[in-house]
C-alpha positions in Angstrom: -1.7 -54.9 44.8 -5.5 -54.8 46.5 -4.9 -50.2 46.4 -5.4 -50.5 42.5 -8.5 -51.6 42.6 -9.6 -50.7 46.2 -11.8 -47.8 44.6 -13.4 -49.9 42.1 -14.6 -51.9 44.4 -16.2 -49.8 46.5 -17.6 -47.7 43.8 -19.3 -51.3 42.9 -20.9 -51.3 46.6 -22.1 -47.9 46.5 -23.9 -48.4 43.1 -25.4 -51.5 44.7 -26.7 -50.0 48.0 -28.2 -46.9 45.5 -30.0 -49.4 43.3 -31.6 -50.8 46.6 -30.1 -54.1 45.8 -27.6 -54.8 48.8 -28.2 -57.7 50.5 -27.9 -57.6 54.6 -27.3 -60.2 56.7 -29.5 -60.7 59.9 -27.7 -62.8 62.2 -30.0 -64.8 64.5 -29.4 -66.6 67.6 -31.4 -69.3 67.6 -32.1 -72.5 65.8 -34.2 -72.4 62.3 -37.7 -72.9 63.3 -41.1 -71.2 62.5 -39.7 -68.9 65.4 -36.4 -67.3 65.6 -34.6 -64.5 67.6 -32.5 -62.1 65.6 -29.8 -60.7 67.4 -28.5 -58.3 64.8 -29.3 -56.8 61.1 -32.3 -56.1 62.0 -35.1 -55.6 64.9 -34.0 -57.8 67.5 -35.7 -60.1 69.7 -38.2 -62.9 68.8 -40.0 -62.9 65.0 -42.0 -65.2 63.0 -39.5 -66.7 60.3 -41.4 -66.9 57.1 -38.3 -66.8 54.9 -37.0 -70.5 55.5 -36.8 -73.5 53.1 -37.7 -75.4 55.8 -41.3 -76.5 54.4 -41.4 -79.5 56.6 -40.5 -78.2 60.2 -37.6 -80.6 60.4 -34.2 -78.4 61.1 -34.9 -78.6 64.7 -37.1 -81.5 65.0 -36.0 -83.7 67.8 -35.7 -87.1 66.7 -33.6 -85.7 63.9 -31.1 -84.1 66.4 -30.8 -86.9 68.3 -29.6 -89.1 65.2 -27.2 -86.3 64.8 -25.9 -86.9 68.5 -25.9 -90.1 68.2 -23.7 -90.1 64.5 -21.3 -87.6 65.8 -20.3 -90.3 68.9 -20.5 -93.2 66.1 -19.1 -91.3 63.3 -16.8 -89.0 64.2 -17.0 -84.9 62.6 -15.7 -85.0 59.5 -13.9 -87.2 56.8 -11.0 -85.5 55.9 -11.3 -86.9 52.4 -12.6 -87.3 49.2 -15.1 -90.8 48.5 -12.6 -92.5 46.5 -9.4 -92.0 48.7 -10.5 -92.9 52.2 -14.1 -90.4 52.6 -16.8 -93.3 52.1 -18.5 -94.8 55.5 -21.6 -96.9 55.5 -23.8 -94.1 56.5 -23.3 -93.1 53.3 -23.6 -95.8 51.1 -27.3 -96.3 53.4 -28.2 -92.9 52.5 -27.6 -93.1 48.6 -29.4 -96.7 48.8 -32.7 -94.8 50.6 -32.3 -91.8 48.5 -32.7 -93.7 45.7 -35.7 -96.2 46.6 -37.5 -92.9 47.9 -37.1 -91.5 44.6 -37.5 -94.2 42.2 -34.1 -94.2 40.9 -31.8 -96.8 40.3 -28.6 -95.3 42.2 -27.5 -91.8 43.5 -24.5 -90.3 44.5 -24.1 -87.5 47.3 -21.9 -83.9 47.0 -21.4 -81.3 49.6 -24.5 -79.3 48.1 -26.9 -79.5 45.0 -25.0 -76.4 43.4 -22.1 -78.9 43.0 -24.4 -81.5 42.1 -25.6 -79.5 39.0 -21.7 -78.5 38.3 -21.0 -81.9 38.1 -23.4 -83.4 35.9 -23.5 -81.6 32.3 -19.3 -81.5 32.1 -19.6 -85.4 32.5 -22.0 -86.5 30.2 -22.0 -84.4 27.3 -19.7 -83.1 24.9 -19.2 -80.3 22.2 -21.6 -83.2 19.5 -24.7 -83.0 22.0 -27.1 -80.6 23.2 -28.7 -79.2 26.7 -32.1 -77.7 26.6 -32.8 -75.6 29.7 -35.6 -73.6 30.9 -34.9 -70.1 30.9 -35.9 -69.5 35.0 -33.3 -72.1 35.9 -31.5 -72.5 38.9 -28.2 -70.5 39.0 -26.5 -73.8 39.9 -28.0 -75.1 36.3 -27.0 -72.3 34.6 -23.2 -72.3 35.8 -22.9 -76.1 35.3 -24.1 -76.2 31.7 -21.4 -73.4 31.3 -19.3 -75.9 32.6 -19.6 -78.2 29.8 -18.5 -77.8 25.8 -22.3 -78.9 24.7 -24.4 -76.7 22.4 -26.9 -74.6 25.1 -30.4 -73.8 23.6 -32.9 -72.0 26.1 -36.5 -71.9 26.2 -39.0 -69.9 27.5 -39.9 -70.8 30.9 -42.4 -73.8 30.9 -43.6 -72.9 27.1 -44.1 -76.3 25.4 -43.8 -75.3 21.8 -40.8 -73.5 22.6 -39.2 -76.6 24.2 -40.5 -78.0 20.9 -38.7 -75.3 18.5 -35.3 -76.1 20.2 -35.5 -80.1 20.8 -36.1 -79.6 16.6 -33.3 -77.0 16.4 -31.0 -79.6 18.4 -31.9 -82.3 16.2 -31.3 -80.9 13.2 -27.8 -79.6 13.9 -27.0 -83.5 14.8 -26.7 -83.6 18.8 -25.1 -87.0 19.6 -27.4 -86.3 23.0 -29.7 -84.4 23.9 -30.8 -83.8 27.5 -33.7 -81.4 28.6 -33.1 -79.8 31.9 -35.8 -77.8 34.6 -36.2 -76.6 37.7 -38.9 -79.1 39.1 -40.6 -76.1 41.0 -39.3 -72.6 40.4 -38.0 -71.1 43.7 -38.4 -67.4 42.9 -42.2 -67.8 41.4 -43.5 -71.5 42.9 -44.5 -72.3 39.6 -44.4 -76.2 38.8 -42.9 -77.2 35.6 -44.6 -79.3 33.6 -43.3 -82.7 33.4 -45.5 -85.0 31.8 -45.7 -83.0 28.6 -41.8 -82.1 28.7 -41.2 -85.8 28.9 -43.8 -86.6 26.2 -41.1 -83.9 23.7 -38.2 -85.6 25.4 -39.3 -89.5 24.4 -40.4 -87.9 20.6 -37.1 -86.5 19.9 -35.3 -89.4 22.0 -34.1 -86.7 24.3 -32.9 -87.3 28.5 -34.8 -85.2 31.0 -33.0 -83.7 34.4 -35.1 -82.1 36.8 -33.6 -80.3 40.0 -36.6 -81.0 42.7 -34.7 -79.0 45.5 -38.3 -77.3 46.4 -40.4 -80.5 45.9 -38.9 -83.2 47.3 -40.2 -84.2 50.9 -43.8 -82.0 50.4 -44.5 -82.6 47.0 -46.4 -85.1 45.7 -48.8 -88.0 47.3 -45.6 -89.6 49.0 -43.5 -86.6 49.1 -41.2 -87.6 46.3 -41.2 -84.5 44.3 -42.4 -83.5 40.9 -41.9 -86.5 38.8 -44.0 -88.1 41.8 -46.8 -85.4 41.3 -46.9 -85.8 37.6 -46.6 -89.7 37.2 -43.5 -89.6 35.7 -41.0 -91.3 38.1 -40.0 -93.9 35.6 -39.5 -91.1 32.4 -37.3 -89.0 34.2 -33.5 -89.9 33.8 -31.4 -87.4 36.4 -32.8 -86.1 39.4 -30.6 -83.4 41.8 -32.1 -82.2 45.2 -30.6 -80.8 48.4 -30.8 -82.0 51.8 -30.8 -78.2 52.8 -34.3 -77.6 52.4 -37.2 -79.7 53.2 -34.9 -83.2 54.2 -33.8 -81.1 57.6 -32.1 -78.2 56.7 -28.8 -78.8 56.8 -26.6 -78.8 53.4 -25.6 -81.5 51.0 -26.9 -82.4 47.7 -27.3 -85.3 45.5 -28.2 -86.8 41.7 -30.3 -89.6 41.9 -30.4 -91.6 38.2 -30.2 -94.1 35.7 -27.6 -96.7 37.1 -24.7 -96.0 34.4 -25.1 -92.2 34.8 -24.5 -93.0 38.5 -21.3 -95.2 37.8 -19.9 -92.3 35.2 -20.5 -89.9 37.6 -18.4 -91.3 40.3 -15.8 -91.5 38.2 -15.6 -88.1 36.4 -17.8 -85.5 38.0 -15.1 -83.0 39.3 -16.9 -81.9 42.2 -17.4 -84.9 43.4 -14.0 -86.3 42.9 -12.4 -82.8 44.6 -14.4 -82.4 47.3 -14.6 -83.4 51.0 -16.9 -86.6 51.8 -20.5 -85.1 53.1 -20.2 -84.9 57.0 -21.2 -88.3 58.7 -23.7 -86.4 60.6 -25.5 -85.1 57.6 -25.8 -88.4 56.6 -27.0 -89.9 59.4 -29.3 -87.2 60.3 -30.7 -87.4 56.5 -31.6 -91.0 56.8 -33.5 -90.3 59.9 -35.5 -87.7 57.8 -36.0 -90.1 55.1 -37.9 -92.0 58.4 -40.0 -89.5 59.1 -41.2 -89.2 55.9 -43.0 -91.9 55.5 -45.1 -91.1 57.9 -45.2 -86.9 57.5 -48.5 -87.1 55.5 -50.0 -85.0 58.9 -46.6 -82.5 58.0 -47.9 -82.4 54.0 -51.7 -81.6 54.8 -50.4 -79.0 57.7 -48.2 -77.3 55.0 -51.2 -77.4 52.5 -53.2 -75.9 55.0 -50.9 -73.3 56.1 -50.1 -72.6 52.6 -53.8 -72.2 51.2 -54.7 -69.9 54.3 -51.9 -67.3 53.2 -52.7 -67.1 49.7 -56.4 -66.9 50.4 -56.3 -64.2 53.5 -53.6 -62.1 51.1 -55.4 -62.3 48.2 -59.1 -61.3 49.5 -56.6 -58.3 51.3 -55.7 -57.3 48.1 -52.4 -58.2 47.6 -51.1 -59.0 44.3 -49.5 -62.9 44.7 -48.1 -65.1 41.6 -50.7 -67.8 41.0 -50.4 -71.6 42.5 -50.4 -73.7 45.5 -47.1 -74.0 46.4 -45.6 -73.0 49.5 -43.3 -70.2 47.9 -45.9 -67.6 47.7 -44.2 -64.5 46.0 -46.2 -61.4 46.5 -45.3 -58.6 44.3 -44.1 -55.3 44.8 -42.2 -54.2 41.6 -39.8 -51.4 43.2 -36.7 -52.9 44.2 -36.4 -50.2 47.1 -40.0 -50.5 47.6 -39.3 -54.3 48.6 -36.9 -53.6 50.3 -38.4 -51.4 52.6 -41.4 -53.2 53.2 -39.4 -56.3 54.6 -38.0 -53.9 57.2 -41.4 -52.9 57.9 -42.4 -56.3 57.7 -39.5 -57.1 60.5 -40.6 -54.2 62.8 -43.7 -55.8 62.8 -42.0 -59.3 64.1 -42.3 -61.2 60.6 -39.0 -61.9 59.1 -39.3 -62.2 55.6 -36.4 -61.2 52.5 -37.1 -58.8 49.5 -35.7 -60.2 46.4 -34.8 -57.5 43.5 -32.6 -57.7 40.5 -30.5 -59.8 39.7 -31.7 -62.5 41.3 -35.5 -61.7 39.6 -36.1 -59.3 36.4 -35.9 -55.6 36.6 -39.1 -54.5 37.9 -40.3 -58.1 39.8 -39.0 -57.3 43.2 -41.2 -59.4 45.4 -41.5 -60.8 49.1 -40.6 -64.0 48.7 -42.8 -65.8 51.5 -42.3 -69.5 52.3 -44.8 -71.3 54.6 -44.0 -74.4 56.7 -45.9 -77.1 58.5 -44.3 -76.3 62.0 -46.4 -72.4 61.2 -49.6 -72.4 63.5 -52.5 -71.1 62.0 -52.1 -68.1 64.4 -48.7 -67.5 62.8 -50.1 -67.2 59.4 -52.8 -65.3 60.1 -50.7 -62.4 62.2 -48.0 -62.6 59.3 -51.1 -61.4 57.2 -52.0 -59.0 59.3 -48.3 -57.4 59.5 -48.6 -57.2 56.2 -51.4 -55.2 55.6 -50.1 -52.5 58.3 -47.0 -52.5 56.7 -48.4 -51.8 53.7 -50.2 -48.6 55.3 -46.5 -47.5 56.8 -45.1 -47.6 53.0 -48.0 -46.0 51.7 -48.4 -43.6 54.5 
């Protein structure tokens, strides 16, 4: 059956690999940290990982892998089960309860990752009579999961207010039962922060629900680390908040939607993805809740991250090197040329800094970029010899 389409396929391939836009997969051999060896895709042997969403240095950190030792002997592996058959231990019902006192939310429910969480949340709360307003830059796992759902899908422009405005009137006027607002809380391919106070100002005029996904916020951002709403002094205006425990909570994988107490209860009883999918590893859990520890005492992790963050920006910029604006620790610096991108991570990797090109689709035609993410367990000496492998890979493009 596969022959008949065999060729297609590969044809598929080869036009990818010609428009620069395949996507290889360095294999390392080593834990994520600020350091890692690759062992193949790539230049082997030790490099500076700059590529991680591990803002906080916490996939290897000790105490967490000792609370993941220490689950696996109490816990067991796995579950084997769904939550509502026989997949719920106390570890997680202590990690939802955390989760949702570190974010200011009434109750949260876990999934295996934040892409299910944001495929489970639109298909359960509205129907063909409401509405969902999403940003145009989006998360893919946004975009799928309002697909999901029979509700009327209005887009606007990518953190334009009046726009937001224009649709939240266009939703109102064709009679939405509901309306919900949803955003990225910071944009992972530009770092830009959305802004929250005035989108929940729109929201509360045109008695609209907000959602924000803080997967890149939550643990950094903010005075406390609790995200966006947190940043903005809006923790008690925002009604659904999704996040990973893949990024700055560790590392690992897991997601979650932390929200208004009903939203929580509906959930658990209709979101597919949770209902149809293995319990969240014990050891995820128990490993998560010893995160949540650390951070409330990571403000030295924040400030390093800051640090480390501000020193890129301002060493690549005074080099000139064309960066999107902001102070967030995804610091995209442009390139435009798919291929061009491409090439200069490999440069970039011969050099012993391991960063990704990103190209279409994944950004616009024409963006391609070096998506760089700092981290606080990056020593100033790290950042300052990924800068300088940058400018000499540069020269090597241009040469």
């Amino acid at each position: 059956m596969f022959d008949s389409v065999r060729d297609d396929v590969r044809a598929t391939l080869d036009e990818i690999r010609a428009a620069g836009l395949h996507k290889p997969e360095r294999v390392i051999g080593t834990p994520q940290s600020a350091t890692v060896e690759v062992t193949s895709g790539g230049r082997p042997g030790e490099v500076l990982n700059f590529c991680a969403n591990n803002y906080l240095g916490l996939a290897d950190h000790p105490e967490v892998v000792a609370a993941a030792h220490e689950a696996l002997d109490r816990w067991g592996y796995g579950m084997a089960s769904v939550r509502f058959i026989c997949g719920t231990q106390e570890v997680h019902k202590e990690l939802e309860a955390r989760l949702s006192s570190f974010l200011g939310q009434e109750d949260t429910i876990l999934y295996s990752s934040c892409f299910d969480a944001n495929g489970g949340v639109f298909e359960t709360l509205l129907g063909p009579e409401d509405a969902v307003i999403s940003d145009a830059l989006n998360h893919a796992s946004i975009i799928d999961g309002i697909r999901l759902s029979k509700a009327r899908r209005l887009r606007y422009a990518n953190r334009d207010m009046a726009d937001l405005e224009q649709r939240l009137k266009e939703a109102t006027e064709g009679g939405a039962r509901r309306k919900l607002v949803v955003t990225d809380g910071v944009f992972s391919m530009d770092g830009y922060v959305a802004p929250l106070a005035e989108i929940c100002d729109l929201a509360e005029r045109y008695d609209a629900m907000v959602m924000v996904d803080d997967s890149h916020a939550v643990g950094f951002v903010g005075p406390g680390g609790r995200g966006t709403p947190e940043l903005h002094g809006v923790m008690d205006r925002v009604d659904i908040i999704t996040g990973t425990l893949g990024k700055a909570l560790g590392g690992a994988s897991g997601g979650y939607v932390a929200a208004r107490a009903e939203i929580v209860a509906l959930l658990r009883q209709r979101s597919r993805p949770y209902l149809f999918s293995n319990t969240l590893a014990p050891v995820i859990a128990a490993a998560s809740l010893k995160v949540l520890d650390l951070l409330e005492s990571a403000g030295d992790l924040r400030d390093r991250l800051r640090a480390n963050t501000e020193l890129f920006r301002t060493r690549m910029t005074a080099e000139g090197f064309d960066l999107l604006p902001g102070d967030h620790a995804i610091a995209p610096v442009m390139i435009g040329d798919a291929s061009e991108a491409g090439r200069m991570a490999e440069l970039l990797l011969e050099r012993g800094v391991y960063v990704i090109g990103f190209s279409y689709p994944v950004v616009p035609q024409g963006q391609a970029r070096i998506r760089v993410q700092l981290s606080a367990a990056h020593s100033t000496e790290d950042v300052n010899r990924a800068v300088d492998a940058f400018v000499e890979a540069r020269a090597a493009l241009n040469a």
